[in-house]
C-alpha positions as CSV (number, residue, x, y, z in Angstrom):
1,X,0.0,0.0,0.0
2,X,1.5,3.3,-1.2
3,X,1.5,6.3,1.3
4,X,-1.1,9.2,0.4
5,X,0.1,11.8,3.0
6,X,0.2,11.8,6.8
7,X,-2.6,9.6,7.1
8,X,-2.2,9.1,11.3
9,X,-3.6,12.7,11.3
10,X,-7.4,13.9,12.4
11,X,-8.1,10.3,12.9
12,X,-7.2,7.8,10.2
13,X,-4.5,5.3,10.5
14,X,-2.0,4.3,8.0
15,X,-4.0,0.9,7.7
16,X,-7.6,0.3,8.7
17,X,-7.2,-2.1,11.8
18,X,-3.8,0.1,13.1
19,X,-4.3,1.9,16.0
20,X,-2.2,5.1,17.2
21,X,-2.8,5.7,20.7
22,X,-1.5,8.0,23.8
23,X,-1.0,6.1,26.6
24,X,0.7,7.7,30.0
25,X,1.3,8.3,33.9
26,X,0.9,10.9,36.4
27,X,4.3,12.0,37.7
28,X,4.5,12.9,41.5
29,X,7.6,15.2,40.9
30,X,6.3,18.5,39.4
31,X,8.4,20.2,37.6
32,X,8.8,24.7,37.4
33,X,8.1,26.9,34.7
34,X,9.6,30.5,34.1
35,X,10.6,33.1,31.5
36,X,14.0,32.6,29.4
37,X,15.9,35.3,31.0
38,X,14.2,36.1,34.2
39,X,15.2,34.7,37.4
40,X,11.2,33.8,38.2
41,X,10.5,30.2,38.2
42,X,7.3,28.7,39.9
43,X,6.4,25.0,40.4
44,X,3.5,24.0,38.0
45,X,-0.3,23.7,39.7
46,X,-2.1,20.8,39.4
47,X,-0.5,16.8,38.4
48,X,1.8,16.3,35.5
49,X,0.4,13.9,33.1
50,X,3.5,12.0,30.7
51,X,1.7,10.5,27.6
52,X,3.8,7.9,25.1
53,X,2.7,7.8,21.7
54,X,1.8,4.2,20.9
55,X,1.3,2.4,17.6
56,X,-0.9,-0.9,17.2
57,X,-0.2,-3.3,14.5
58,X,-2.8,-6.0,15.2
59,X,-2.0,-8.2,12.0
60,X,1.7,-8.3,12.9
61,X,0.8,-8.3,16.4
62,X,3.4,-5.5,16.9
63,X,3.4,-2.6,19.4
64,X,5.8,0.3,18.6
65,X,6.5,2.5,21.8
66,X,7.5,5.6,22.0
67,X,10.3,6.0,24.9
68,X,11.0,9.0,27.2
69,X,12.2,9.4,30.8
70,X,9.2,10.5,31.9
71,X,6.4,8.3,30.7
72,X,5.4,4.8,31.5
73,X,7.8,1.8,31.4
74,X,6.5,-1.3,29.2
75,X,6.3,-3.3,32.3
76,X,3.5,-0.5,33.2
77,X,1.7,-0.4,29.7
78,X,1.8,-4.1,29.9
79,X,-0.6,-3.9,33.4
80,X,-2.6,-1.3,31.7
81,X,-3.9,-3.4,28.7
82,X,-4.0,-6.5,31.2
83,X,-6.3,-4.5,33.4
84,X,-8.6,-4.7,30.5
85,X,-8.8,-8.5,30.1
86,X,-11.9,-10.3,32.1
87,X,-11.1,-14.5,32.1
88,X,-14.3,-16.2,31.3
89,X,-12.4,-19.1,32.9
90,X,-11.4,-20.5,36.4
91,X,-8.6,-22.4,34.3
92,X,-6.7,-19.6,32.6
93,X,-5.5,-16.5,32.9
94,X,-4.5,-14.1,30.5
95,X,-2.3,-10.8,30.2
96,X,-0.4,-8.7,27.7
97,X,3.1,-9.1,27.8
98,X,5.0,-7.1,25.5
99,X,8.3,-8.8,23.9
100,X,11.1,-6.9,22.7
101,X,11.9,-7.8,19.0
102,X,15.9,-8.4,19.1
103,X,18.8,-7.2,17.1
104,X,22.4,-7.6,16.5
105,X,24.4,-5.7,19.6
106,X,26.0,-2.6,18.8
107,X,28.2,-2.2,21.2
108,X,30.6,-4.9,19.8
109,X,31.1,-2.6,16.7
110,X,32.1,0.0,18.6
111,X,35.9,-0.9,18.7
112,X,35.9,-1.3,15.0
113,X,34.5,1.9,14.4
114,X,36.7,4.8,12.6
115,X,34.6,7.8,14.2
116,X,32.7,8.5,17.4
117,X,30.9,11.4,16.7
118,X,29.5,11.8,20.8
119,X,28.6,10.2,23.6
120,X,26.2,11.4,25.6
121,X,25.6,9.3,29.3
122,X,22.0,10.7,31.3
123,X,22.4,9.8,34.9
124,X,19.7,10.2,37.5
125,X,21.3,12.2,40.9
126,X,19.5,10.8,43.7
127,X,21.5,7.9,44.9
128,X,24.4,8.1,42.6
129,X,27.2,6.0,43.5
130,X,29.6,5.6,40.9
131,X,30.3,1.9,41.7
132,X,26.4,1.6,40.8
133,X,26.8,2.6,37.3
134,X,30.2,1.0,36.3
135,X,31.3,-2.6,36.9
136,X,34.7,-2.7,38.3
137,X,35.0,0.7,40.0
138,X,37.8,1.1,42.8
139,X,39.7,4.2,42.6
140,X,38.1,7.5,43.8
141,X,40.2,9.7,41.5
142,X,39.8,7.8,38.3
143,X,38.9,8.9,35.1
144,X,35.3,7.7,35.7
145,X,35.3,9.9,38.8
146,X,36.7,12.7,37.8
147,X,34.1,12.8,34.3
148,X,31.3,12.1,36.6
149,X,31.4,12.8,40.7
150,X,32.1,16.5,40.0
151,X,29.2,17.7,37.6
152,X,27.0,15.2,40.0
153,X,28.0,17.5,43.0
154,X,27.7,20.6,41.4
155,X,23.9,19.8,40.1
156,X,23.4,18.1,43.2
157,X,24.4,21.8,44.8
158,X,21.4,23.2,42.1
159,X,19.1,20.9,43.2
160,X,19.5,19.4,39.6
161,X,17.5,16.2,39.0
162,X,19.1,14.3,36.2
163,X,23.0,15.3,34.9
164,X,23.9,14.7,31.2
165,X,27.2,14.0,30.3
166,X,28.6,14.7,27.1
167,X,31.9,13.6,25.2
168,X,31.9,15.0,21.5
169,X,34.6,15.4,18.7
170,X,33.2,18.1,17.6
171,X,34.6,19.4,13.9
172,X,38.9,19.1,14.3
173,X,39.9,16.0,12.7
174,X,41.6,14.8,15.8
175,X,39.5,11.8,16.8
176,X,38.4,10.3,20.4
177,X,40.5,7.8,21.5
178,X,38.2,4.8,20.4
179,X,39.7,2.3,22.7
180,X,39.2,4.7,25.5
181,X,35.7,4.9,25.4
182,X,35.1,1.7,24.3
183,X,36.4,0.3,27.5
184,X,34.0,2.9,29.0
185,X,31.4,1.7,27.8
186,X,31.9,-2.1,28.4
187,X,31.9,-0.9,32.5
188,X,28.5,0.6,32.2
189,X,26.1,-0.8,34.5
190,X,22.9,-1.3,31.7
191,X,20.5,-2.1,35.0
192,X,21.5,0.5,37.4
193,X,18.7,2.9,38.3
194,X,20.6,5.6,38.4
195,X,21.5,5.0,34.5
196,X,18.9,7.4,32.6
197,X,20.5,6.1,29.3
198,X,24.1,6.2,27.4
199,X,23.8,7.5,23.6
200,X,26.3,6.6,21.0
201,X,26.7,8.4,17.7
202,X,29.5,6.8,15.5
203,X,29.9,5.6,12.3
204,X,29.2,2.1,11.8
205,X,31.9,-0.3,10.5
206,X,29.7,-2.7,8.7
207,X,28.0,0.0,6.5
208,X,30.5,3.2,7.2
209,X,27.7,5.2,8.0
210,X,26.2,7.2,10.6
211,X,24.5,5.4,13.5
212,X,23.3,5.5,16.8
213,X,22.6,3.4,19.5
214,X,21.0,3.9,23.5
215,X,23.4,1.3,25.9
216,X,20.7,0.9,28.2
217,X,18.5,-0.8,25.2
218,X,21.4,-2.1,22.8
219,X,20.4,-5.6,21.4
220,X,16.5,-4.2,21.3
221,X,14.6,-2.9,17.9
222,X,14.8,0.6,18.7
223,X,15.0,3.7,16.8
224,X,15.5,7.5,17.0
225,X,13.9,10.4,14.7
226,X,14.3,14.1,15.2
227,X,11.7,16.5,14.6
228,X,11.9,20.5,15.0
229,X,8.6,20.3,16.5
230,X,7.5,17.0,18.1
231,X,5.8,17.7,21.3
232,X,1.9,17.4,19.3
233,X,0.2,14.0,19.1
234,X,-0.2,14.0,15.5
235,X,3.2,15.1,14.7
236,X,4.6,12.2,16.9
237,X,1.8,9.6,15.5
238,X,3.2,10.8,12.1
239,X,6.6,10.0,13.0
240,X,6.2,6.9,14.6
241,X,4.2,5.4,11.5
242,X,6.7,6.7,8.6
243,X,9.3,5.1,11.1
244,X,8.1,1.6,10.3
245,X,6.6,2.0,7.1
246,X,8.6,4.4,5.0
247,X,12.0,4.5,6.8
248,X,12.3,0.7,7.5
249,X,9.7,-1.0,5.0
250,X,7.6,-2.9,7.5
251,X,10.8,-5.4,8.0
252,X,9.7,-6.6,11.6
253,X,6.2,-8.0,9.7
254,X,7.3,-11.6,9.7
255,X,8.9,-11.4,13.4
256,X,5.8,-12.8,15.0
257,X,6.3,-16.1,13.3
258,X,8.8,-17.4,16.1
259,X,6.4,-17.2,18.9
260,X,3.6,-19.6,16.4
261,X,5.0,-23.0,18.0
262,X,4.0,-21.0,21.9
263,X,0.3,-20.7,20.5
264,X,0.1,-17.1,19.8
265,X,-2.9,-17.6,16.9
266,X,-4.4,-20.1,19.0
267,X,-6.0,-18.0,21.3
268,X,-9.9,-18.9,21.9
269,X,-11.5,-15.1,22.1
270,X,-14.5,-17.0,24.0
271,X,-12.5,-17.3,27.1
272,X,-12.0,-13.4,28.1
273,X,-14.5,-10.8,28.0
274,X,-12.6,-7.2,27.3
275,X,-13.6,-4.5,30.3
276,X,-13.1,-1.2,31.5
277,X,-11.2,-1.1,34.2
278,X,-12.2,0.6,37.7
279,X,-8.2,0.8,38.7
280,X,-6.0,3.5,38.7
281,X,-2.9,1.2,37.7
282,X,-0.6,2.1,40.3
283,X,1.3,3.9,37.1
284,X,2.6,6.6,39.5
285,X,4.3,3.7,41.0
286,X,7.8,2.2,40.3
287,X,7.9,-1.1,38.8
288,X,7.7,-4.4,40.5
């Protein structure tokens, strides 16, 4: 089917049975608003509400995601849909689970890369040890500390949330030592909660072209597109459809097909009864 315009836009989906929804969380932190140069910040009134832009693809049984820091995990939109799902029987139960579609790691290319364009490491401040985001940590005055304990302190000091560290080459020829900060890497603690998410921007060896890559979800289907102005629904719904279907030609379509031998078509409709839930999901809650 050949595209005819942004057709996720005032309600019609790219195909018929595709759904492009908003699903989200209330945030207990509020955050301030202010004027760009003025001194004035207040604290926003009222709960902040984080929606993620999903996309339903019922035929492929697919579920594209859209990730920020703010808005549900998977493990949370995963208990939302359940919450939906009545049994009609004593004998089963049933829930959503949402599985990551896997890819090659791209970590392991890093080494044999012949540019990194940046890195850029999100941490979360409260709690920050250093020996909880790297493996292997013992000296106090390491390269590791020195990059990351002082700018910690200092936005600590601010009352800073989140600190982003960034490493770029910027536009001299001189390149990053690539053996450097690949062994950086490798010592990145992928489950630490302090980890917000590690960005790489380099060019990849096996195609000697630009690519990029989040640590925290290397060896997951993920993707990144840029947008001047991305904050409204549509625009986002937008994006996230020509990001399967123009930019990567519907090539996770088939990927279903390893979960047919675990009964995935097989499911009897007749034993659930779809409800509206009466619960607030807990989605303000951390994950169990």
């Amino acid at each position: 089917m050949e595209r005819n315009g942004s057709l996720t836009r005032a309600g019609y989906e790219y195909i018929a049975d595709n759904r492009t929804v908003w699903v989200g969380k209330f945030n207990s932190d509020r955050p301030y608003t202010g004027v760009i140069g003025s001194d004035d910040i207040e604290q926003i009134v009222g709960d902040l509400y984080q929606p993620n832009v999903c996309l339903a693809i019922p035929d492929n049984y697919l579920f594209l995601m859209e990730y920020n820091f703010l808005g549900p995990s998977r493990r949370q939109i995963e208990k939302f849909l359940t919450s939906y799902i009545s049994s009609n029987s004593e004998e089963n139960r049933f829930e959503i689970k949402l599985v990551e579609v896997r890819k090659e790691r791209m970590l392991e290319l890093v080494p044999r890369s012949d540019s990194i364009k940046s890195v850029t490491i999100t941490v979360n401040n409260e709690g920050f040890e250093l020996g909880n985001l790297f493996t292997d940590h013992t000296e106090d005055n390491s390269l590791l500390s020195r990059l990351f304990s002082g700018p910690i302190e200092a936005s600590n000091e601010m009352e800073v949330n989140q600190t982003t560290i960034v490493l770029r080459k910027g536009r001299r020829r001189r390149e990053m030592d690539i053996g450097e900060i690949g062994s950086i890497l490798n010592l990145v603690n992928i489950n630490s909660e302090n980890l917000v998410s590690a960005v790489v921007d380099f060019i990849n060896p096996r195609t000697n072209m630009p690519d990029k890559f989040d640590l925290k979800h290397d060896g997951l289907y993920t993707g990144f597109k840029n947008s001047e102005t991305y904050t409204g629904f549509e625009i986002l719904a937008d994006l996230m459809t020509s990001h399967y279907y123009d930019d990567n030609h519907r090539n996770k379509d088939q990927y279903y097909h390893r979960y047919l031998d675990e009964g995935i078509e097989s499911i009897d409709e007749g034993e659930f009864t779809l409800v509206y839930p009466e619960d607030d999901f807990g989605l303000d809650q951390e994950d169990n």
